[in-house]
N, C-alpha and C positions, 0 to 999 in steps of 0.2 A: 450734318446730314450724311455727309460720306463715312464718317465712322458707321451712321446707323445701317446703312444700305452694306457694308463690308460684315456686320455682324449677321445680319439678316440672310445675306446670301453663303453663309456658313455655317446656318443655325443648324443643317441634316448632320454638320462633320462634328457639332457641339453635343447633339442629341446621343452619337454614336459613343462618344465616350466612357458613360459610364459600363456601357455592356461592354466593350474592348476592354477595360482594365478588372471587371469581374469575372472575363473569359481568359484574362493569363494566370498561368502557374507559378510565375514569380508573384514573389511581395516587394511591391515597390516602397520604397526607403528613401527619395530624395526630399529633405525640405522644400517646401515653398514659403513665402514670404503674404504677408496679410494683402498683400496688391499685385499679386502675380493668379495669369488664369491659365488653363491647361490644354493645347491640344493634341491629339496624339495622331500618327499614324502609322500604319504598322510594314516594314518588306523587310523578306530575306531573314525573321526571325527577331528584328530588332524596334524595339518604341523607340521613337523619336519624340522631343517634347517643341514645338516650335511659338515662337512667336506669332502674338496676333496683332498686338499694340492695341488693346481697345481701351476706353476712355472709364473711369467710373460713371458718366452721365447716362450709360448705356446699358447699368447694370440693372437696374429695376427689371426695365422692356427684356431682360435676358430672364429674367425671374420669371417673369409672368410668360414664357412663352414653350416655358418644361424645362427648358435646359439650364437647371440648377445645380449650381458648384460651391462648394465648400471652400474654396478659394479665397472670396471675399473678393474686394474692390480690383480691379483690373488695369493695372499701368504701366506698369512693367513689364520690358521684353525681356522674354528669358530664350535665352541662348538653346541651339539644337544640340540638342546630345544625347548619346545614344545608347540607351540600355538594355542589354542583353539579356532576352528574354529566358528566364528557367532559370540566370543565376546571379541571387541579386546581390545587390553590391556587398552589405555588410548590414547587420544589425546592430540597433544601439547597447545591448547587455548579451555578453556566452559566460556559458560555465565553461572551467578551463578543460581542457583536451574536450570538450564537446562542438560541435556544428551547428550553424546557424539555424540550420531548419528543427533544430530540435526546440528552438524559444517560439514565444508568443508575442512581441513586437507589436505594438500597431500606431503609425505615427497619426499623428491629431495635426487639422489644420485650424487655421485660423477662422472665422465665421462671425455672424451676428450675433453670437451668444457674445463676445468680447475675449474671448479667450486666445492666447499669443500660441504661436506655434510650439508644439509640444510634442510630447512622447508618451503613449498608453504601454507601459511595461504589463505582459501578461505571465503568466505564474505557467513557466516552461515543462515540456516532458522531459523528463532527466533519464527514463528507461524504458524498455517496451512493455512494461507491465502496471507502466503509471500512468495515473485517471486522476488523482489528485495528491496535494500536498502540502506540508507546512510548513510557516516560517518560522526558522528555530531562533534568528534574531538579527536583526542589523545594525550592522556596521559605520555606517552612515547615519547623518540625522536631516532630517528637512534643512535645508538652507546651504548646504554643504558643499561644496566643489567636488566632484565627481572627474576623475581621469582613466584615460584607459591603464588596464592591467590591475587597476584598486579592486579590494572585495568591496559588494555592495553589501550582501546580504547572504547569511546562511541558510539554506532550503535541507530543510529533514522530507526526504524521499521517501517510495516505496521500502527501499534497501538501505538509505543510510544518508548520511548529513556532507552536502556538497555546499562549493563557495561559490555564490556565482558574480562574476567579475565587471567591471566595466569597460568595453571598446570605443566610447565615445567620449568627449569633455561636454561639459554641461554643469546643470545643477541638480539636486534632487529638491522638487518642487512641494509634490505630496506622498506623502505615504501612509497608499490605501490599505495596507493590511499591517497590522501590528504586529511586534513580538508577540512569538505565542500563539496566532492565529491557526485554528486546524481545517484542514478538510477544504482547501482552497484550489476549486476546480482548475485541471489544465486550461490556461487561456484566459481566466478570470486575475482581471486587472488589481497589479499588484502595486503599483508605484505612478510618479508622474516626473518626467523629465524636461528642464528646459535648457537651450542654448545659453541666455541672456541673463542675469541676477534680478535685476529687475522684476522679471516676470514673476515670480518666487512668490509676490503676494498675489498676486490675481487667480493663486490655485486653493487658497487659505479654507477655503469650502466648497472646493469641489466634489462632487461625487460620481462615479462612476457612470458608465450611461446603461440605459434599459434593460437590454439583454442581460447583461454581466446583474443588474443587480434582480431581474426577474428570477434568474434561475436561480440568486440565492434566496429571492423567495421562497420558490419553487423546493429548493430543499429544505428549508428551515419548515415550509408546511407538512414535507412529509415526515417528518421528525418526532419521535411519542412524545407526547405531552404530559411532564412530571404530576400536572394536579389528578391527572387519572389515576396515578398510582395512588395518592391520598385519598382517594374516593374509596379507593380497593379496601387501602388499610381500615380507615372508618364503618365499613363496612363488614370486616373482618371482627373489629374488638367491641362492636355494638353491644352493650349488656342483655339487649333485651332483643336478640335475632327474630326477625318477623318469618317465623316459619309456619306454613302453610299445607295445612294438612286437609285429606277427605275428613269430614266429622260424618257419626252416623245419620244418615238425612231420614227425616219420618220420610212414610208415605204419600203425606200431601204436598212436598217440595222441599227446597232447598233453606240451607239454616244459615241465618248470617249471624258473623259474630266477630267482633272485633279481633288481629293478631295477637292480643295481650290476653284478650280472654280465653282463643284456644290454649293460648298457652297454659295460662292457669290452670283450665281445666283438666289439661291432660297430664301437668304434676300433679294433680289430687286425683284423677280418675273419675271425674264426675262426666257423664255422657251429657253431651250439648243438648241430644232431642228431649228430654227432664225437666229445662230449661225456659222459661219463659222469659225477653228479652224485655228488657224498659229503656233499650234505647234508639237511637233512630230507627223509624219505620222496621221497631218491634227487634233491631239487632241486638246480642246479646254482647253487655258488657261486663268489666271485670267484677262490678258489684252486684251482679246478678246474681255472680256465683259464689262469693262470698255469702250472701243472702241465704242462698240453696243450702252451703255446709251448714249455716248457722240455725238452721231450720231441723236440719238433723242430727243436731247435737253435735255434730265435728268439729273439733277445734281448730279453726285455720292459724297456719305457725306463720308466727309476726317476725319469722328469720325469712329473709329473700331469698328468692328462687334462687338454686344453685346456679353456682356459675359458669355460664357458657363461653365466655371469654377468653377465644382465643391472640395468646400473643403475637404481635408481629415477630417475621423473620428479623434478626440481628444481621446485615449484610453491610458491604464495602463496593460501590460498584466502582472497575478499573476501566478507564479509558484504554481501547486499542490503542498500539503504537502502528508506526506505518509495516513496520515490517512485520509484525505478528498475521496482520490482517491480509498481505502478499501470501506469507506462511503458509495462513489457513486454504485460502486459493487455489495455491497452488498441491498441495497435498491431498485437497479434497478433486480439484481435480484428474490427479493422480490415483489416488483410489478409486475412483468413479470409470475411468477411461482407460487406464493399462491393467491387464491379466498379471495380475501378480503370480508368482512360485513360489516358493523357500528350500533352498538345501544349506544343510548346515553339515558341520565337521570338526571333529578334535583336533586340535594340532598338537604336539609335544614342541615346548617352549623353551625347553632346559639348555640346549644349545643358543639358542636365541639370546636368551638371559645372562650368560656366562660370557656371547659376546659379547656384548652390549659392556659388560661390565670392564672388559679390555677396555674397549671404545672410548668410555668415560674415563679410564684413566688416562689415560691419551691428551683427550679433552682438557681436563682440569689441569694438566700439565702445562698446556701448552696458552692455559687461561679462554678457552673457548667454551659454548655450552652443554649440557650432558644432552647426549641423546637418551631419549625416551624409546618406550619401547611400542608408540603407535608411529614413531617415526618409522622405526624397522619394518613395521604392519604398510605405512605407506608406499615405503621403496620395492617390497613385495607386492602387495598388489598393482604397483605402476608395471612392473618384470611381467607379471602373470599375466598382463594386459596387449604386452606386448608380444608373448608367445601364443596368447590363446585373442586375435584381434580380434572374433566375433563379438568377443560380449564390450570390447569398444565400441560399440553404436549407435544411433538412435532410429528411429521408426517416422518413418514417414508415410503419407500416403501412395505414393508415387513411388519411393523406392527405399533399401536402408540404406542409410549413410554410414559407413565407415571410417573411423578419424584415423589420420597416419599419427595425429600428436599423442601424448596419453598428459592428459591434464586431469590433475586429483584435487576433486574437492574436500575439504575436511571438514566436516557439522563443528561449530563450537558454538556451546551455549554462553548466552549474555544476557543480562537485567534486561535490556531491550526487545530481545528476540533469540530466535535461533539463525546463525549465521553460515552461511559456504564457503569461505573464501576458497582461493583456487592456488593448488602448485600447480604452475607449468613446467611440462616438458619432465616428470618428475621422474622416468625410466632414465634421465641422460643424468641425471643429480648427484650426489653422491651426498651419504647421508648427512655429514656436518652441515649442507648447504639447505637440506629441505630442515632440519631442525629450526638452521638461522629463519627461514621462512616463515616457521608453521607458527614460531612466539611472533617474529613480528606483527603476522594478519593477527591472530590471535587478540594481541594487544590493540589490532587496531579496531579488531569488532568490537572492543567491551567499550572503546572510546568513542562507539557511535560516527569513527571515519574512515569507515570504507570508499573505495572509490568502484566507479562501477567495472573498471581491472581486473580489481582484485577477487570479483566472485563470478563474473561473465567467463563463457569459454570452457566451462569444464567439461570430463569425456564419461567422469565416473566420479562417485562418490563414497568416502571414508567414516561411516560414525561407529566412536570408541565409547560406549557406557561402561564398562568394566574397568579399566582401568583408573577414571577418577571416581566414578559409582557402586564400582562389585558389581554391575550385574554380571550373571551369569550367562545368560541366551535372550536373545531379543530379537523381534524380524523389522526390521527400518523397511518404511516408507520410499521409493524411488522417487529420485530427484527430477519432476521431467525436463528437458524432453531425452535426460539420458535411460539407457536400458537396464543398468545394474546399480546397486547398492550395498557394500559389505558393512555388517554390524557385529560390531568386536564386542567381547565378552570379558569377563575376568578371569584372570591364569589361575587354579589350582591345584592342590594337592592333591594328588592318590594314590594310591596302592594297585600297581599292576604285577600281571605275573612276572618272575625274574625267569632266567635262562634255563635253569633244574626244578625236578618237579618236589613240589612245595616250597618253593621258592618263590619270594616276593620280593617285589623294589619299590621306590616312589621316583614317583614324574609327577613335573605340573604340566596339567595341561588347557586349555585354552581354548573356548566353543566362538567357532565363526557363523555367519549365516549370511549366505547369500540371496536376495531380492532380486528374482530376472522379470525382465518383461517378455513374458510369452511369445509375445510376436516378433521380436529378436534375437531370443537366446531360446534357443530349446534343450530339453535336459539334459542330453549330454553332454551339450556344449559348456552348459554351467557347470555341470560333473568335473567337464577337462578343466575348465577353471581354477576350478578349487583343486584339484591334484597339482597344480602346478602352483599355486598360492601356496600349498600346503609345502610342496616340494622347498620352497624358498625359508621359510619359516624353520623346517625344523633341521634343515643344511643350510644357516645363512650365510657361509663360506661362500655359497655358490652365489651371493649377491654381489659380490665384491670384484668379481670375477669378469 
């Protein structure tokens, strides 16, 4: 009886609970135990967890009276301790260099359903432009011992294939999403984690709870459905197309007549109102009109109506990658939202070329890599960026931001997508250093392991089609939310005037073209850009300097 009277006279501080812990901004992360119950209260910023000591004979009359907890049986005193609200202790799984608040965590308690204390691992934001994502494959297998710093599992992002590691020991109990799994909303539960070995088999058939798997209802129903396209195509290569034509109607009313028979009649030209019908309620069928030619002497051709069959399309249909589909995103938003320009310019390359060719011997001397000649394009445009900072910047609403850094994105295409990785700081570099740079990202977008370092951050961006493509002119797409984009061309050959008159020389030269956004860069600004890009280019002595 005094237990019951001690629970009863705390039943308002019981009730209060679940709203205090759906009103804080922390995610609480501490275990509880299948016979431990929860109270909270709150000063100075901090939950406290106290002791109540109540009995399990007390737990029904606790059910029955609203103030129901997921705790389970209640006998154990758990100790005051104090957790600091806004910033919680640790989560059970991070990606490396990433923060806690970027995962989907949600701990499971023990309850009537018979299930031991657990871990809901949910399918984490890896960037700010991720909403879903796949698992490219794990590392782990159900039954396994789990420690911190271990990969669990590899996650294919919006941008690219991250590890994401383990911070706690445990087991991995189930695993809700397979190799290969796509299209796995942020926060839809990916895994299941226990403390104990034991517990390993009480998860053997678990499945998710409601929410998590409603809304994959919820997408699998909005998803086109393959037998409709097989409707299409049957519908497409039907021999005998049910087409539906006015026929000439008498004057007393309308003529019915089966689709096979307008058909016929209108390959042989015979007018339907001629016709008297012998079948349902007086409709005219195909052997009416057979009847009719043969009445007139016509000889109907016992070769079948030519053929209206059309073939299906021959097609391949490609699944999006993750990054293609950011690509598309972000591009189309870009075109839609920023006031595009274009200024383009020749540059004479011929000094450029003959450095470069020093350079490389140099290089291979000394057993290092050859510089390219978008390297050069890079170290110039990072220079020109830093003489002419307006067109460093991006556009906001509120104000433009001007970067002090000049960080160059370089486009490199890859079987998976089109990629940005980032030089930083690429005005302080000198060029052996951004070459060593440009193959390593290089190599690491076609391997699908970018990190999100290595493309975050950039002030401007670099795409070169001419040199591995020949084009010659092209106008690029801005990268948002930066303001410029240069698109490099292919170097060639021509014929300009020489110094005396009728005098000719050749120079290669080489078409740029600048992408401003309007509302940052205005045309003269881009103008002064390019005379100073150009400046570097065609005296690149003065880079070195």
């Amino acid at each position: 009886m005094a237990y019951a009277s001690h629970i009863i006279n705390h039943s308002k501080k019981l009730r209060n609970v679940p709203n205090m812990i759906r009103q804080e901004s922390a995610t609480l992360v501490r275990w509880f135990s299948d016979d431990t119950h929860l109270s909270t209260s709150r000063g100075n910023g901090v939950l406290r967890t106290h002791h109540l000591g109540y009995v399990s004979a007390v737990r029904e009359r606790v059910s029955n009276s609203g103030t129901v907890s997921p705790l389970g049986t209640f006998k154990r005193h758990v100790s005051s301790t104090p957790l600091t609200v806004g910033k919680p202790k640790a989560g059970p799984l991070f990606l490396k260099d990433l923060s806690c608040s970027q995962l989907s965590p949600r701990r499971g308690f023990s309850s009537d359903s018979g299930l031991p204390p657990h871990q809901e691992i949910g399918m984490p934001s890896l960037s700010p432009t991720m909403t879903e994502g796949n698992i490219a494959r794990w590392l782990k297998k159900e039954g396994d011992k789990i420690s911190p710093g271990e990969v669990l599992c590899e996650v294919e992002t919006d941008k690219a294939t991250v590890e994401m590691e383990c911070m706690e020991e445990g087991f991995l109990a189930k695993i809700v999403k397979e190799d290969g799994s796509k299209e796995i909303k942020v926060g839809e539960i990916i895994a299941i984690t226990v403390e104990d070995e034991e517990d390993i088999q009480k998860f053997k058939d678990y499945s998710p709870s409601a929410p998590d798997s409603g809304a994959a209802a919820s997408k699998g129903s909005s998803s086109p459905s393959p037998p409709k396209k097989e409707v299409v195509e049957e519908k497409i290569s039907s021999p005998e197309p049910k087409i539906s034509k006015p026929s000439e109607a008498p004057t007393g009313g309308r003529i019915f007549a089966s689709p096979l028979a307008r058909k016929f009649a209108e390959d042989h030209n015979v007018p339907l109102s001629s016709i008297k019908g012998t079948g349902a309620d007086g409709s005219i069928v195909k052997a009416d009109i057979e009847d009719y030619l043969a009445s007139r002497g016509k000889k109907v051709s016992a070769a079948t109506p030519k053929d209206t069959t059309i073939a299906p399309l021959d097609y391949t249909d490609i699944p999006h990658s993750q990054i293609r589909k950011v690509t598309a995103s972000r591009l189309l938003f870009s075109k839609q939202t920023i006031p595009h320009y274009y200024l383009t310019v020749d540059t004479c390359v011929d000094k450029l070329i003959n450095l470069r060719s020093q350079l490389n011997a140099l290089q291979e001397a000394s057993g290092a890599k050859r510089i390219s000649v978008n390297d050069l394009v890079i170290k110039a445009a990072a220079l020109a960026l830093r003489k002419v900072p307006q067109c460093n910047s991006s556009w906001t609403d509120e104000y433009i931001r001007q970067f002090n850094n000049v960080n160059v994105n370089v486009a490199v295409q890859t079987e998976n997508g089109l990629y940005t990785p980032v030089i930083r700081d690429a005005d302080k570099k000198g060029l052996s250093k951004i070459s060593e740079e440009v193959k390593h990202l290089a190599q690491k977008a076609s391997d699908n392991n970018l990190k999100p370092q290595d493309y975050e951050g950039g002030t401007f961006t670099v795409s070169n089609l001419g040199g591995p493509f020949g084009i010659k002119q092209f106008c690029a797409i801005i990268n948002p939310p930066q303001a410029g984009i240069l698109a490099v061309g292919s170097a060639e050959k021509r014929v300009v005037a020489g110094l005396g008159p009728e005098q000719y020389d050749f120079a290669s030269y080489m078409s740029v073209t600048l992408s401003c956004d309007h509302r940052v860069i205005d045309g003269a600004i881009g103008a002064e850009w390019l005379k100073a890009f150009k400046g570097y280019i065609e005296n690149p002595e003065s880079m070195l300097l």
